[in-house]
N, C-alpha and C positions, 0 to 999 in steps of 0.2 A: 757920623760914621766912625769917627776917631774912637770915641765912649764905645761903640758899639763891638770894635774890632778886640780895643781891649778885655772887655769882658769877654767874648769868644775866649781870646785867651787864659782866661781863668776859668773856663770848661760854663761858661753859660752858655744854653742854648737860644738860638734866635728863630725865632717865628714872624715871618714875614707877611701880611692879611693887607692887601692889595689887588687892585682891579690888574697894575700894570706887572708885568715883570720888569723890573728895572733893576738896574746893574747893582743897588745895596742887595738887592734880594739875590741876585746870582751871587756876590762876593759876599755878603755878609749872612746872610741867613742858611740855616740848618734845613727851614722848610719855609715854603713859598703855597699859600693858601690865599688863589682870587676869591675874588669877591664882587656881587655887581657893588659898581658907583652907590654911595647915597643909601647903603642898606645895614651899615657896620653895628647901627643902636637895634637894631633885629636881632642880629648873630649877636650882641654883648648881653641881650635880654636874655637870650635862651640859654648862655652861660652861665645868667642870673640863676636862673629857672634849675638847671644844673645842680648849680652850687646850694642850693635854697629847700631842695628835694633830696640830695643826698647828704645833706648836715656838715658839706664843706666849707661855710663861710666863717670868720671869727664872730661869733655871735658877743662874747666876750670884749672886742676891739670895739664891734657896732653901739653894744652897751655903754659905752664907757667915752668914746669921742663923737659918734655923730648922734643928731637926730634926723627922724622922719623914714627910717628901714624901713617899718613894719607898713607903711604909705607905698612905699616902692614894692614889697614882697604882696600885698595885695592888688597891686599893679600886673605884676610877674606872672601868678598865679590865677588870672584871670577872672578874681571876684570882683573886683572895679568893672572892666567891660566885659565879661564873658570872655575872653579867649585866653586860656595859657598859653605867656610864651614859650610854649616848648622849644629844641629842638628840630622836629619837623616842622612845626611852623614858618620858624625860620631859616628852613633849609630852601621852605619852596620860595621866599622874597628872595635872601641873600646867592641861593645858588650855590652855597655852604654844603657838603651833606653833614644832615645829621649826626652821623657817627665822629666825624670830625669836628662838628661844635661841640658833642659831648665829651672826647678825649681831651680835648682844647682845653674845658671849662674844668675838666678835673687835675691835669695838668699845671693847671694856671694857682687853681686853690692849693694845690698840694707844695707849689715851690716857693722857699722861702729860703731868700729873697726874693721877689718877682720884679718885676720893673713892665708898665705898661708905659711904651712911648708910643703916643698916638698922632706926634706930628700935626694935627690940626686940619691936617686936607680935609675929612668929612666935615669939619665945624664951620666949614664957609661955604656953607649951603644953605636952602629953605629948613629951616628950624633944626639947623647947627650946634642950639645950644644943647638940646637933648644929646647929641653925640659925647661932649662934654660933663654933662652929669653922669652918662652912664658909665663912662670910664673911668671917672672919679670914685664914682658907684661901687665898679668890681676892685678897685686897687681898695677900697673900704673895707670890703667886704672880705679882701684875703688880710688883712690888718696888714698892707703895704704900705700906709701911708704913715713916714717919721721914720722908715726904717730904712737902715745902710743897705744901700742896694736896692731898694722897692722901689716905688716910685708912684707917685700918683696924679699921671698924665705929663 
């Protein structure tokens, strides 16, 4: 909470995505977006999906540090099993709306520095590690990761 208050005060804003309202979110965050339990790698896909469709991610970052994208963005875009994950997709799991993953995911791409803290509460669950990669995923994908102020998880 400490890290978090500071930045506030250096004009960052906080986005709170949680099932509970709990008192960080009343005192630290800008905006408070539930979420069911257990659904957060839904809504960070179709952030994917987002960023991936409107040419917001660092393709240039992807190039250069990770591999395996183009394995995930075929994932995203649903030629792996048929279904893109859009948006609406994941509005009707997560209980997200769509217009709100979408402003999210543009949002998310566009600030730099970003910082995604994700706390770990979805990763301790039935295949928790997916939680984890995909947030690793999008801090990749906005080229957060190595950078002052980004963060990646």
């Amino acid at each position: 909470d400490f890290f978090i208050k500071k930045a506030r005060e250096q004009g960052a804003k906080v986005v709170c995505i949680d099932p509970r309202m709990t008192m960080s979110a009343v005192s630290l965050a800008d905006e408070w977006i539930p979420i069911r339990p257990g659904t957060d790698v839904a809504m960070m896909s179709a952030m994917a999906y987002v960023m991936i469709k409107e040419n917001l991610h660092d393709q240039a970052f992807l190039d250069k540090y990770t591999v395996g994208f183009e394995k995930f963005k075929e994932y995203i875009l649903g030629r792996e099993d048929g279904i893109e994950k859009t948006p609406a997709w994941a509005a009707e799991i997560s209980g997200v709306d769509a217009a709100t993953i979408e402003r999210l995911a543009r949002e998310y791409a566009g600030t730099k520095p970003a910082a995604l803290m994700d706390c770990q509460g979805p990763a301790r669950s039935a295949m928790g590690e997916q939680y984890n990669r995909c947030a690793a995923t999008l801090s990749a994908m906005t080229g957060n990761v190595g950078r002052a102020g980004g963060s990646a998880c």
